[in-house]
N, C-alpha and C positions, 0 to 999 in steps of 0.2 A: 611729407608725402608728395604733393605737387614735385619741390627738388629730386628725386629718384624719379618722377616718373620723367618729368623733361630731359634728366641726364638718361634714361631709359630711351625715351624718345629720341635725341639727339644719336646715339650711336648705333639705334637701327635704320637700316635703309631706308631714306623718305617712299618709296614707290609699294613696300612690304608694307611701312605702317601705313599709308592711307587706307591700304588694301584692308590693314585686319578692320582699324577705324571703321569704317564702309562697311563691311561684315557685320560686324558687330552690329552695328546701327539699324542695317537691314532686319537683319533678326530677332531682335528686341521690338521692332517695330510690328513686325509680321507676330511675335510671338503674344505681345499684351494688347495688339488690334488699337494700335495710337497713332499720332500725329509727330513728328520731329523739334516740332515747335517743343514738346512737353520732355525731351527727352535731355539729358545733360551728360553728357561723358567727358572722361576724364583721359587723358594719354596714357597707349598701353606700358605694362610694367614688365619690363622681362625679370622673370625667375632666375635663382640660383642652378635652376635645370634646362636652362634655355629657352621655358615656354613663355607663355604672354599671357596677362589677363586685364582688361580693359573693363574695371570698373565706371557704376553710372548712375543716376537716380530719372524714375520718372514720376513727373509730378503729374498731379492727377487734382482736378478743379473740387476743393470743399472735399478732399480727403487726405490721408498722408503718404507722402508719396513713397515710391516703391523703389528700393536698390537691386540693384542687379547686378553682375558679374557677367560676361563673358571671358571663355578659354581658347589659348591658340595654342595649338602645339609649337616645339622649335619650330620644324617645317615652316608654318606658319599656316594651317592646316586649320579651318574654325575645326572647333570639338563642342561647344552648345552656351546658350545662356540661360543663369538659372536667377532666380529671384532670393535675393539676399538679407532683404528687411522688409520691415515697413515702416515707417516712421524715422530714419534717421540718417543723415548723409552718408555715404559710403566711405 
């Protein structure tokens, strides 16, 4: 996993990925009302369809922390972050 995402990362535009990165972060943050310090993300993964999804976990003090997913379209366009577990790395 990490190998696809770095090779993912490597052959999109550094200035696109920081953007979605960024994106992503912001909104995950705005959306579970947290801190950066708690959040973990992973480098976006481009799809078989061009899009992007930047998997991540937040950990949360004396509970089990929460994974997430944000979507990017090709464009590079956010489209939303949803919550994907609870308890287990992404």
């Amino acid at each position: 996993m990490y190998i696809f995402g770095l090779v993912a990362l490597l052959a999109a535009p550094s200035d696109t990925t920081v953007s979605m990165v960024e994106t992503c972060q912001t909104h995950v943050l705005e959306q579970f009302e947290t801190s950066a310090e708690r959040l973990k993300l992973r480098p976006p993964a481009r799809r078989a369809d061009g899009s992007w999804a930047i998997t991540g976990t937040l950990e949360r003090p004396g509970a089990v922390p929460i994974g997430f997913q944000c979507e990017i379209d090709r464009k590079g366009h956010f489209l939303g972050a949803a919550q994907t577990s609870a308890g287990s790395e992404p």
